[in-house]
Backbone as numpy.savetxt, mean C-alpha at the origin, in Angstrom:
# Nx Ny Nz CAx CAy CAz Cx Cy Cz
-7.07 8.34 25.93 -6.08 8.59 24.87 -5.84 10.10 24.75
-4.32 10.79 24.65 -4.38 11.86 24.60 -4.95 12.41 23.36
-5.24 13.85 23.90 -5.45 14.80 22.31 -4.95 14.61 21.11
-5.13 14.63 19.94 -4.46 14.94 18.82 -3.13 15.77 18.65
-2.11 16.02 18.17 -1.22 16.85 17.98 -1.59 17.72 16.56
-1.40 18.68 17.18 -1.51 20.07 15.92 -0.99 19.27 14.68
-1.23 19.90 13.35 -0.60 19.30 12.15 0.48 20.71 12.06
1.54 20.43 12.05 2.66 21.17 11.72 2.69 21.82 10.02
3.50 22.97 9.89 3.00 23.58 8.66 3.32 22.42 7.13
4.03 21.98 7.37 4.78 21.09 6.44 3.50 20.24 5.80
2.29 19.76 6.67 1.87 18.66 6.41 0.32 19.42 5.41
0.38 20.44 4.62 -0.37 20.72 4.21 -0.91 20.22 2.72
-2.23 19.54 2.55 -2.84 18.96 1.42 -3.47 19.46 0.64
-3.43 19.08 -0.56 -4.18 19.53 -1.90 -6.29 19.59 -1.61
-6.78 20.20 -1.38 -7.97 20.05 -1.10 -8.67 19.17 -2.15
-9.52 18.14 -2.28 -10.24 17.41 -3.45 -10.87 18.46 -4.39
-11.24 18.51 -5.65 -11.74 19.31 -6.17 -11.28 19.29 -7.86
-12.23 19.87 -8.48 -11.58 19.70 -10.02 -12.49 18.65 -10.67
-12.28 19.14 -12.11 -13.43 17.78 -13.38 -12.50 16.63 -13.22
-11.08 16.45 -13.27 -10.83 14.78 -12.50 -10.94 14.68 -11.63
-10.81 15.37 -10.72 -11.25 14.49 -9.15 -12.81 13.91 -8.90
-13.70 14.73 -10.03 -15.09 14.33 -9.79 -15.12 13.25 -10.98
-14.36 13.37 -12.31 -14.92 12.21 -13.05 -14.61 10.37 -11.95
-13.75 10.89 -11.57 -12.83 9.41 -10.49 -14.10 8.99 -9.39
-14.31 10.17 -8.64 -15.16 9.93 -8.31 -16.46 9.20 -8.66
-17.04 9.74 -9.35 -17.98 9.11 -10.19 -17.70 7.74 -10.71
-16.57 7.77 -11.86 -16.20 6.18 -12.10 -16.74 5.23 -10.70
-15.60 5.40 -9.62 -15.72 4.70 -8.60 -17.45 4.41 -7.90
-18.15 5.15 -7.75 -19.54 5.41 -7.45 -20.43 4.79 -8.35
-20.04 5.00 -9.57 -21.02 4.32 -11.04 -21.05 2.30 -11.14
-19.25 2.16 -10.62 -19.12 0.86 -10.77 -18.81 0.45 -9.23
-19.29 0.68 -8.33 -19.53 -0.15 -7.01 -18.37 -0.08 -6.62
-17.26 0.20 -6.31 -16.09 0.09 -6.02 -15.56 0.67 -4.79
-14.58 -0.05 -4.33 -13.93 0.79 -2.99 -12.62 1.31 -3.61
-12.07 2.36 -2.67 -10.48 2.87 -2.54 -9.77 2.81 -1.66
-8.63 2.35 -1.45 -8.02 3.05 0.00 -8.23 4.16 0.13
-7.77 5.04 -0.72 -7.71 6.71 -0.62 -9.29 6.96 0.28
-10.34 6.48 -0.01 -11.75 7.12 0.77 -11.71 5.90 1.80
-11.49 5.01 2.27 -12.05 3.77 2.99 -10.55 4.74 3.94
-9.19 4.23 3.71 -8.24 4.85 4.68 -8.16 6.44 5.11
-8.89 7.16 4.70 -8.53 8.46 4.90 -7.06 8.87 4.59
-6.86 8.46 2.96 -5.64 9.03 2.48 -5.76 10.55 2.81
-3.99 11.33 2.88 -4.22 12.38 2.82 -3.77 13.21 1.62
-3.20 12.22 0.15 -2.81 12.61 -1.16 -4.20 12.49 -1.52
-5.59 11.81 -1.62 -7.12 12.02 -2.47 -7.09 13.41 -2.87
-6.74 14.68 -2.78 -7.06 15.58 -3.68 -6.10 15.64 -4.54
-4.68 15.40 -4.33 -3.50 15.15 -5.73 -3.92 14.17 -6.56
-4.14 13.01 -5.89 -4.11 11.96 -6.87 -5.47 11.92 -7.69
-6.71 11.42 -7.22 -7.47 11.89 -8.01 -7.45 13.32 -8.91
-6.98 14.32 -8.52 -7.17 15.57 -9.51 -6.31 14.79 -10.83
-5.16 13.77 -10.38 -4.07 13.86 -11.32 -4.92 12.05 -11.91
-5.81 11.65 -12.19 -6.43 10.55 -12.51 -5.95 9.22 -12.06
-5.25 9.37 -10.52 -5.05 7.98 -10.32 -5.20 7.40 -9.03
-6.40 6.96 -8.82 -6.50 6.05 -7.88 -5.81 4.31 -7.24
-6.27 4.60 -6.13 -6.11 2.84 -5.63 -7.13 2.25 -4.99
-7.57 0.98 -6.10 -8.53 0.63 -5.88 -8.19 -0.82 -5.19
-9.29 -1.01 -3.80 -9.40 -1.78 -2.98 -10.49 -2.78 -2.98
-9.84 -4.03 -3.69 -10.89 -5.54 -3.91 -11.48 -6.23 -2.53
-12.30 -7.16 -2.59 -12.41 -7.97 -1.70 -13.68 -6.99 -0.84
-14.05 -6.13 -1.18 -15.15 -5.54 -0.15 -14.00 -3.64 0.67
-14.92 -3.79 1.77 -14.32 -2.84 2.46 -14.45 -2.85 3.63
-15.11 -4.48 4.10 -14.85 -4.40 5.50 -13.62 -5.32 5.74
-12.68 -5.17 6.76 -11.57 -6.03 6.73 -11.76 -7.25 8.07
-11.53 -8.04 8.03 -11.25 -8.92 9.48 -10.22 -8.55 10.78
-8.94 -7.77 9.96 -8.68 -7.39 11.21 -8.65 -6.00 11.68
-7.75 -5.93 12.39 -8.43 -3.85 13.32 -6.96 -3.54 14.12
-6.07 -3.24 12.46 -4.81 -2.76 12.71 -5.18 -1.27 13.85
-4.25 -0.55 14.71 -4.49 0.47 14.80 -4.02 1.37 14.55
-3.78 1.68 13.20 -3.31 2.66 12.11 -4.41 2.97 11.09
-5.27 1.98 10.92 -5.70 2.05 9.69 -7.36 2.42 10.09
-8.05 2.96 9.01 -9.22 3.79 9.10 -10.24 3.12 8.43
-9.50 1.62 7.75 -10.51 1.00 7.29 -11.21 -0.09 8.13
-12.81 0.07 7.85 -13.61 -0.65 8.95 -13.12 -1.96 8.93
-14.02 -2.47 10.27 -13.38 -4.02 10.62 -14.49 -4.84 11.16
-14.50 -6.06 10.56 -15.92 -6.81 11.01 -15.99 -7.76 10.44
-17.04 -8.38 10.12 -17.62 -9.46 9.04 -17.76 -8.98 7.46
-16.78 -9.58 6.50 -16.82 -8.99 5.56 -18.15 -9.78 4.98
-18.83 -8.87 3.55 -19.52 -9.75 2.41 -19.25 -10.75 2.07
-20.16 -11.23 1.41 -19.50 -12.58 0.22 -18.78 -11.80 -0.69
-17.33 -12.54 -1.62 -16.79 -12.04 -2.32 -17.94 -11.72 -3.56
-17.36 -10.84 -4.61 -18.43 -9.79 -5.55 -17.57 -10.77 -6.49
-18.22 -11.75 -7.18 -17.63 -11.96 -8.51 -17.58 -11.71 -9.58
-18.45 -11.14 -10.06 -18.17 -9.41 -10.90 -17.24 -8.27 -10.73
-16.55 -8.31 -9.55 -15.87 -6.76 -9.16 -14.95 -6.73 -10.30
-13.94 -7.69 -10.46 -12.73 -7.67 -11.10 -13.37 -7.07 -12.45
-14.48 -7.14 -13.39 -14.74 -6.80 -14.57 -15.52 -5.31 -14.42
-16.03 -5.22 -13.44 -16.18 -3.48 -13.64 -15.10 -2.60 -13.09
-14.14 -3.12 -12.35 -12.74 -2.28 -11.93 -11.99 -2.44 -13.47
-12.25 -3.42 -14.60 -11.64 -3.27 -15.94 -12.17 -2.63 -16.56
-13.67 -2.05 -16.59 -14.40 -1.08 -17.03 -14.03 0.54 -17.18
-13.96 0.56 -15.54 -13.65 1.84 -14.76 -12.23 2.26 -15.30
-11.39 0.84 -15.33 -10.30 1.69 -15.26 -9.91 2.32 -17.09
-10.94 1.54 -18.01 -10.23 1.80 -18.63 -11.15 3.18 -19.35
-12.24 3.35 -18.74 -12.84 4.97 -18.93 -12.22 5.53 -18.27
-11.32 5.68 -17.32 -10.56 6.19 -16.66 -9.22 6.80 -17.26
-9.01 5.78 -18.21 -7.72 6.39 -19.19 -6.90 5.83 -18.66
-6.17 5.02 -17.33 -5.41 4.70 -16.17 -4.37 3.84 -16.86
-3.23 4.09 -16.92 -2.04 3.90 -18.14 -1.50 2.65 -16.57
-1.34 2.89 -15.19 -0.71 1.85 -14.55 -2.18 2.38 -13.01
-2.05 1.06 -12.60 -3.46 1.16 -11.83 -2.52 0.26 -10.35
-2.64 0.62 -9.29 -2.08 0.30 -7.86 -3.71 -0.04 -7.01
-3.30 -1.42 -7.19 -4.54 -2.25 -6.30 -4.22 -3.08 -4.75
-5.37 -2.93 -3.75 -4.74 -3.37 -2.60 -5.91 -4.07 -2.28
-6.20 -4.66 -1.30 -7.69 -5.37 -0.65 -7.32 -5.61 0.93
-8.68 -5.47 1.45 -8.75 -5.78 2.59 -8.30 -7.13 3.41
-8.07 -7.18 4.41 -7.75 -8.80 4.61 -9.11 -9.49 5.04
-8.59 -10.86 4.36 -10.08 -11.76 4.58 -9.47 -13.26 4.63
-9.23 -12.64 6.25 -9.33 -14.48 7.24 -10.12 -14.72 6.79
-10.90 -14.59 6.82 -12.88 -15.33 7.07 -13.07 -16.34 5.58
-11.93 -16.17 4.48 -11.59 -16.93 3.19 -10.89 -18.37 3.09
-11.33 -19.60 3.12 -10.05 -20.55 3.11 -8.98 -20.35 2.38
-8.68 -18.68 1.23 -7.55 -18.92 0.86 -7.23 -17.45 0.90
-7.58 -16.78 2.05 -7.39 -15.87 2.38 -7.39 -14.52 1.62
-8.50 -15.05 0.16 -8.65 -14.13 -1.07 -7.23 -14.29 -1.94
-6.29 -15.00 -1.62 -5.49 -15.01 -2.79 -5.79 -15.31 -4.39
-6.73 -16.64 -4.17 -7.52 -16.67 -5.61 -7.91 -15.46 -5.79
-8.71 -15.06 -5.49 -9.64 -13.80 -5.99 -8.46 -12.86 -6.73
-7.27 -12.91 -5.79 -6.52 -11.53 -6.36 -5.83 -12.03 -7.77
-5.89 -13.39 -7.72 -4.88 -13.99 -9.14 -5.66 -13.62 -10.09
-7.05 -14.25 -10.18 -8.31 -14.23 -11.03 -8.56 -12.21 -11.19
-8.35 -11.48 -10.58 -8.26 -9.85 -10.80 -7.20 -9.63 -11.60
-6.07 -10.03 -11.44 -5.19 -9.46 -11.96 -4.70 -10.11 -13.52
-5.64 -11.19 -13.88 -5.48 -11.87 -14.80 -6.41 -11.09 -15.69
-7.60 -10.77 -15.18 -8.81 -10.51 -15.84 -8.28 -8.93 -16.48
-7.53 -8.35 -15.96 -6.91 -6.55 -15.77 -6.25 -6.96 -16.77
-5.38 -7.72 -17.12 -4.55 -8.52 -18.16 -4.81 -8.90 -19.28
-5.60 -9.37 -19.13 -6.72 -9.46 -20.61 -7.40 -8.69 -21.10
-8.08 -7.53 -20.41 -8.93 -7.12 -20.88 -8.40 -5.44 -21.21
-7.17 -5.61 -20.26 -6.32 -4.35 -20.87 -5.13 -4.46 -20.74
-4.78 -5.05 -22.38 -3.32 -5.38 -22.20 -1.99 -4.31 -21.82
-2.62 -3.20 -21.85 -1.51 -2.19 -21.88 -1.36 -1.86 -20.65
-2.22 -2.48 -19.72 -1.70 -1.55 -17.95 -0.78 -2.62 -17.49
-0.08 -1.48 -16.58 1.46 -1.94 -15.82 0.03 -2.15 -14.26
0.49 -2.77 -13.03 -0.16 -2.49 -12.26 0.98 -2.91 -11.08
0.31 -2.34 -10.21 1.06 -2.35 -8.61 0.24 -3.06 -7.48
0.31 -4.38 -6.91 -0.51 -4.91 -6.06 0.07 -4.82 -4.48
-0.94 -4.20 -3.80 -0.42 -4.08 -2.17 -1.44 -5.26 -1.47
-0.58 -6.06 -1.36 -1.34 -7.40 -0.84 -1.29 -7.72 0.60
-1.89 -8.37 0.83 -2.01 -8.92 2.63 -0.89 -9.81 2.71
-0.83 -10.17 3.83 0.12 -10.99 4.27 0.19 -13.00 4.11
-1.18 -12.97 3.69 -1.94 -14.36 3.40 -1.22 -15.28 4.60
-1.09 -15.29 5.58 -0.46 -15.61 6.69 0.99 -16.02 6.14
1.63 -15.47 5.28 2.67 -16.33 4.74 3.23 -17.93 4.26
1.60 -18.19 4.13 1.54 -19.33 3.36 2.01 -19.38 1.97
3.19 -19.96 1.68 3.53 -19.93 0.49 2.93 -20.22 -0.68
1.65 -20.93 -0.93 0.96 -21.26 -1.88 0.40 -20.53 -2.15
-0.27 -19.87 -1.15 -1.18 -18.71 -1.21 -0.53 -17.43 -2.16
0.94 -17.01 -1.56 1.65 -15.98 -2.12 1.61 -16.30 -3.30
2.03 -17.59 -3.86 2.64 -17.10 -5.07 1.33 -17.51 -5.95
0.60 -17.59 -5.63 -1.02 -17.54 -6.38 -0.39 -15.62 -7.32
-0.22 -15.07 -6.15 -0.55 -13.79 -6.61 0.63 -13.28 -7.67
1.98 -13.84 -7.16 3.20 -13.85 -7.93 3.06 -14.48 -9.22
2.39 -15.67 -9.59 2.52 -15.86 -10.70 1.39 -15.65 -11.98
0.31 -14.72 -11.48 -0.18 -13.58 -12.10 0.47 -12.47 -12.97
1.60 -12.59 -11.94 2.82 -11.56 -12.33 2.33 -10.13 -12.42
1.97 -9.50 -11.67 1.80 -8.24 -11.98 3.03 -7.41 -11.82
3.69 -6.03 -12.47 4.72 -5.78 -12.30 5.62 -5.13 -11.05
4.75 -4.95 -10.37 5.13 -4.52 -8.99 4.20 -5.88 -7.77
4.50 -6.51 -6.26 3.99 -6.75 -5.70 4.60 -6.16 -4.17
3.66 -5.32 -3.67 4.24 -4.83 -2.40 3.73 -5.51 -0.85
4.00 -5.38 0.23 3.09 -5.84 1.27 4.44 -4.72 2.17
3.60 -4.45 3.03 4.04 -3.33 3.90 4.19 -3.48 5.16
5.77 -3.77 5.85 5.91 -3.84 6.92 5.34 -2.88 8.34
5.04 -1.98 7.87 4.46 -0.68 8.40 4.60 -0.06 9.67
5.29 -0.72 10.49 6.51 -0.31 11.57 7.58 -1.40 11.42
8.48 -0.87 12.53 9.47 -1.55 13.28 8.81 -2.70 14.17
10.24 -3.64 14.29 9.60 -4.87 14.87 8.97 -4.79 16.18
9.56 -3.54 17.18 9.04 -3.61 18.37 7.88 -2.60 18.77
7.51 -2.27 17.52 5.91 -1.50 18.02 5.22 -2.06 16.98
5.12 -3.59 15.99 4.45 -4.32 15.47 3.42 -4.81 16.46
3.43 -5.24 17.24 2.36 -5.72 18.66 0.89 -4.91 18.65
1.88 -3.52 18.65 0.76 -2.51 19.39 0.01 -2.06 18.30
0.74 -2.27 17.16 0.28 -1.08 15.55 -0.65 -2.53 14.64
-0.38 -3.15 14.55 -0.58 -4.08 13.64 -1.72 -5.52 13.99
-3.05 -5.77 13.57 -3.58 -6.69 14.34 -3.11 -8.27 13.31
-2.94 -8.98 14.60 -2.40 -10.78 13.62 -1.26 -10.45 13.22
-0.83 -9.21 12.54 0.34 -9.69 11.52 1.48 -9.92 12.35
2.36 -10.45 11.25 3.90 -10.45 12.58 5.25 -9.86 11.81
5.90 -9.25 12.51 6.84 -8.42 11.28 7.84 -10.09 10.89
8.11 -10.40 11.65 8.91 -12.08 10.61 8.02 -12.37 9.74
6.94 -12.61 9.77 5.72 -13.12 8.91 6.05 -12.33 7.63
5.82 -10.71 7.64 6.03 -10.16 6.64 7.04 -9.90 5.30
8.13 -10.39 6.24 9.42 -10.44 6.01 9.44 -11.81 4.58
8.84 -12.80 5.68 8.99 -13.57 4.66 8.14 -13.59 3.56
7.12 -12.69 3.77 6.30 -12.59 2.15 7.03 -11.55 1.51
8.46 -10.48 1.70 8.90 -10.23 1.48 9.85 -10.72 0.29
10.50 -11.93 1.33 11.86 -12.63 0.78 10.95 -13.49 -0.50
9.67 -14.15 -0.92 8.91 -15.02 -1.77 8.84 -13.91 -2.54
8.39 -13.33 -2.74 8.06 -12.02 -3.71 9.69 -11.52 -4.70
10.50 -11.09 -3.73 11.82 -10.82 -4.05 12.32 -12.21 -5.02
12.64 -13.17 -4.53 12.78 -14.31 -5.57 11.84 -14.59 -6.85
11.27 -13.49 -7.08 10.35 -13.77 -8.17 10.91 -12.97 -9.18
10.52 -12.60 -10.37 10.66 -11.84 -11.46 9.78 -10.89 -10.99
9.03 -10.50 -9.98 8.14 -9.45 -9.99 9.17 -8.75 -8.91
9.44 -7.38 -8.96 9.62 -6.03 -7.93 9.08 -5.91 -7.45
9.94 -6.46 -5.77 9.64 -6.18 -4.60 9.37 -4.81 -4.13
8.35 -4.79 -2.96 8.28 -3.47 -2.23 7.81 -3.57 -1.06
8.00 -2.25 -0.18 7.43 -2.45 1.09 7.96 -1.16 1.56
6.93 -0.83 2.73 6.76 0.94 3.28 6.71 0.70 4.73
7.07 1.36 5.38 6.70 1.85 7.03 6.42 3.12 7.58
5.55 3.71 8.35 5.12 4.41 8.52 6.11 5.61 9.61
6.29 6.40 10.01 7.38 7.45 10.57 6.03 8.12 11.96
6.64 8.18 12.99 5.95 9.11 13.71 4.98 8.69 15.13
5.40 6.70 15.10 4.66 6.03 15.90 5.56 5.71 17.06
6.69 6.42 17.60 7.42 6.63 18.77 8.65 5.30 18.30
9.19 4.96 16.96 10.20 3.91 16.40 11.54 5.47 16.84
12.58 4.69 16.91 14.64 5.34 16.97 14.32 5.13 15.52
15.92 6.03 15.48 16.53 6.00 14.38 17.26 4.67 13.94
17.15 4.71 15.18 18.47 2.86 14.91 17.33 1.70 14.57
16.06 1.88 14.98 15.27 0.94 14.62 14.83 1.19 13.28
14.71 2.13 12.86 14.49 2.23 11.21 15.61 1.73 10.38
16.87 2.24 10.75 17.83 1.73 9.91 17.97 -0.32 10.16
17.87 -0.39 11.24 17.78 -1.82 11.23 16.42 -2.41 10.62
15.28 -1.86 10.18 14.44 -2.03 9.37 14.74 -2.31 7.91
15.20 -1.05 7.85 16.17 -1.23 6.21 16.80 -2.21 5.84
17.70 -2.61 7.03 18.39 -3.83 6.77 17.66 -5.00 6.67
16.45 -5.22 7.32 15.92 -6.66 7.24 15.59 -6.46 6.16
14.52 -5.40 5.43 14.20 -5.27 4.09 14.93 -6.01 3.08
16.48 -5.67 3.23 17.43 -5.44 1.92 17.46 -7.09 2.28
17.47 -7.65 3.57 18.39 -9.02 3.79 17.39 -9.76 2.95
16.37 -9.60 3.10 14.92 -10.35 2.42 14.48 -9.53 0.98
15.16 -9.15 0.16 15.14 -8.80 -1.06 14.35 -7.56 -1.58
13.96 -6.79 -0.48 13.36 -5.31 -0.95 13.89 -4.56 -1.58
12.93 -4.00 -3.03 13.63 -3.11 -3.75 13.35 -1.85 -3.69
12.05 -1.74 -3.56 11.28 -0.42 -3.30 11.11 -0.15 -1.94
11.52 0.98 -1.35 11.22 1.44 -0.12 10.31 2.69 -0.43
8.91 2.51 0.48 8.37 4.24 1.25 8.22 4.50 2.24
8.39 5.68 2.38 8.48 6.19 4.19 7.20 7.19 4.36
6.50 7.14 5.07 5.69 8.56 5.33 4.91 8.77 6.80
4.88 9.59 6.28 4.13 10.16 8.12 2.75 9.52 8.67
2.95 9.06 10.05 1.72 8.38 10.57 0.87 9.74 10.78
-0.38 9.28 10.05 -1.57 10.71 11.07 -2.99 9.52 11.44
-3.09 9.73 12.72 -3.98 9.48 13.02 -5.63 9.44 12.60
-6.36 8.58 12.20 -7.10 8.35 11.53 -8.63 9.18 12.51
-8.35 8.97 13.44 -9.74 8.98 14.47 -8.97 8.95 15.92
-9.40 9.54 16.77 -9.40 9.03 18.10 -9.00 7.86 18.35
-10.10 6.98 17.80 -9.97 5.60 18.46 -8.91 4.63 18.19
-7.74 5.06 17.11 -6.56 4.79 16.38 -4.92 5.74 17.35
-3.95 4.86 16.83 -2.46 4.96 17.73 -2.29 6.42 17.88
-2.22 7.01 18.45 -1.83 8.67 18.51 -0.31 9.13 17.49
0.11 10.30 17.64 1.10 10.17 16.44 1.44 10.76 17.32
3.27 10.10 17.69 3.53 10.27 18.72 5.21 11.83 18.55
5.30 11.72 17.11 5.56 13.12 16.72 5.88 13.07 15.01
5.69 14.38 14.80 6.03 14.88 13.19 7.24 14.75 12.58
7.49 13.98 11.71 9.07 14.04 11.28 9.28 15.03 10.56
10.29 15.83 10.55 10.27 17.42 9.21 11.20 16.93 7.93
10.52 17.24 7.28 11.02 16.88 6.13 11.94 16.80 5.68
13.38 17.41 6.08 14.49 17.45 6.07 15.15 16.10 6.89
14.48 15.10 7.39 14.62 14.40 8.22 14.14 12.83 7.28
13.17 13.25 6.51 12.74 12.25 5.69 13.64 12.22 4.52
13.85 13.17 3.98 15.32 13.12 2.76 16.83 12.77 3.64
16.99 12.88 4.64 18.18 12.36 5.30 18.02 10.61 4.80
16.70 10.31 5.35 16.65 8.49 5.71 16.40 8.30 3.52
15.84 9.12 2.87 16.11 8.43 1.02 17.17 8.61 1.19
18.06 9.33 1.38 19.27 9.52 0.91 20.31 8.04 1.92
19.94 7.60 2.62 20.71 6.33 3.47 19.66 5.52 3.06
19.16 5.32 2.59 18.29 4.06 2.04 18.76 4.03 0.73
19.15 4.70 0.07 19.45 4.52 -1.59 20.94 4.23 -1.31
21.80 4.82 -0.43 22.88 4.55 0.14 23.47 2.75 0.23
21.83 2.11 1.09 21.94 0.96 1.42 22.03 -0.24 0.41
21.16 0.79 -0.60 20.76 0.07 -1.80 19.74 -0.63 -2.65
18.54 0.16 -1.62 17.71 -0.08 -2.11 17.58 1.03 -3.62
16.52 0.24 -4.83 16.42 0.69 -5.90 15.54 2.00 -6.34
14.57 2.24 -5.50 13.88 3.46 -5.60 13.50 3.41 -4.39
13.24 5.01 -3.54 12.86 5.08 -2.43 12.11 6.43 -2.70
10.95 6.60 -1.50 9.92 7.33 -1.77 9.79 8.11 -0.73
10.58 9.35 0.05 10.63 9.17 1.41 9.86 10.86 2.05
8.93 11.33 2.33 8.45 12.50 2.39 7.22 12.20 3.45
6.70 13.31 4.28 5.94 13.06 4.94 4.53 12.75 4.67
4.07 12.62 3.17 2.90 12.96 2.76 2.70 11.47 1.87
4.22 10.61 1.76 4.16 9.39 1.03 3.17 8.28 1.27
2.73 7.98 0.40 1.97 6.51 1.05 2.41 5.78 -0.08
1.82 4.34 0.06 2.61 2.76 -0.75 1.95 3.26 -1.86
0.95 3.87 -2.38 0.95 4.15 -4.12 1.61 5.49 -4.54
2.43 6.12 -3.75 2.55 7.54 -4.43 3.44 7.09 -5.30
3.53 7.81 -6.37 4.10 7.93 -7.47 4.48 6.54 -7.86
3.73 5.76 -7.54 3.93 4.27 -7.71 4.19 4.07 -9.51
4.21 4.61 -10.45 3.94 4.55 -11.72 5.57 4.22 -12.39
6.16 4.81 -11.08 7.79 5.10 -11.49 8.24 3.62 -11.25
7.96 3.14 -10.21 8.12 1.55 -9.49 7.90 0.54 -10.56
7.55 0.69 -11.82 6.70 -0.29 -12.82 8.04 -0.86 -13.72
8.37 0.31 -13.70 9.88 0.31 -14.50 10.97 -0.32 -14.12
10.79 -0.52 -13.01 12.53 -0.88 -12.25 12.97 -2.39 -12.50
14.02 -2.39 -13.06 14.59 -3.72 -13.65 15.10 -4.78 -12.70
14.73 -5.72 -12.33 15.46 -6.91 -11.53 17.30 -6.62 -11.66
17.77 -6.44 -10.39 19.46 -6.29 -10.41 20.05 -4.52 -11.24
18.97 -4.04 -11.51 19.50 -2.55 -11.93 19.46 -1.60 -10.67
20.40 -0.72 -10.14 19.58 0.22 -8.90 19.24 1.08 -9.91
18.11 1.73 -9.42 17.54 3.23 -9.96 17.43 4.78 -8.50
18.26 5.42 -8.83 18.25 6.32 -7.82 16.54 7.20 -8.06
């Protein structure tokens, strides 16, 4: 596999550091918990934690499959923690966390592919703190419809699942999933009262024409929220980044995505599926929001 590519000046991060980035820390550490931000090698963990908001990742932290994008391990997961859901209501609410963006690992190895688990979380978050908005980045549950709308009729106010390329480097980027597959947990979600979403990643050798025809399947299957952000390579042993998009290049594609019609779009090289996710909570079924 070739070398790494230099990080270009653009792609420069907030270093971790600060009394919130360590109280978060701690929370997370005190009550057993995973993140994407530390399990994926986010590269917003020093913004977001400094700014008190994490994404916290249910179901364990080992996943079943071994996308090659992603930095989170892959193997035989635990038994599910049936406690987790009540100390992530703990955490979050010493945390102060006004809207909380939750995702989990995937778990074939589940006869219901953890969809219960995520209904029973997001119910429990519901009860026990009526005032949070939340954002769920869910698996693909093979696009079993029963499964989905386990999680849909929880209703949390955002539900995202992330196409995360184009259809013709889905093969190489993505393990099991299938971009039709996604699509259609797309289009189930969209027919719901809950706001749709979904992100793809920039920089894994996709055209321009394949992104915009991305957009379009999005919109055809009811996406409201679009994010765009830059692939960086996690490790060696993950897809190489096959170049840097400049930022002027990422406000071209918000500006033709809001064009298209989608309702909020998130489009910068540094974006990932929770940034500024807080704004996403708000967005009204049939309103656009630029």
């Amino acid at each position: 596999m070739k070398d790494r590519k230099r990080l270009p000046h653009w792609m420069r991060m907030q270093m971790p550091g600060g009394d919130r980035y360590m109280q978060v820390k701690e929370q997370v550490g005190k009550h057993g918990l995973h993140t994407i931000c530390t399990s994926g090698n986010c590269p917003n963990i020093g913004e977001c934690w400094a700014a008190g908001t994490a994404t916290f990742m249910i179901l364990g932290d080992i996943c079943t499959r071994s996308c090659k994008f992603c930095a989170v391990k892959t193997g035989k997961p635990l038994p599910v923690d049936e406690g987790e859901a009540m100390r992530l209501a703990s955490s979050i609410r010493t945390m102060g966390i006004k809207h909380a963006v939750i995702t989990s690992v995937d778990r074939d190895d589940l006869p219901d592919k953890g969809a219960g688990f995520w209904a029973r979380t997001i119910r429990i978050l519901k009860d026990e703190l009526p005032d949070l908005t939340m954002e769920t980045l869910i698996p693909d549950f093979d696009a079993i419809p029963d499964l989905v709308q386990l999680v849909i009729d929880a209703v949390p106010e955002v539900i995202s699942h992330n196409l995360e390329t184009v259809e013709r480097l889905t093969p190489q980027v993505r393990s099991r999933a299938r971009y039709h597959r996604s699509l259609e947990v797309i289009r189930m979600i969209a027919q719901s009262e809950v706001t749709s979403k979904s992100g793809i990643m920039l920089g894994l050798g996709e055209t321009e024409e394949e992104i915009l025809q991305t957009m379009d399947d999005m919109l055809k299957n009811g996406c409201e929220v679009l994010t765009l952000g830059q692939y960086l390579q996690p490790t060696m042993d993950h897809m190489p980044v096959d170049e840097y998009i400049h930022p002027d290049k990422f406000e071209e594609y918000r500006k033709i995505a809001l064009g298209k019609g989608f309702k909020a779009v998130e489009s910068s090289p540094l974006v990932r599926s929770s940034y500024h996710a807080e704004k996403h909570a708000s967005i009204e079924k049939g309103i656009a929001n630029d």
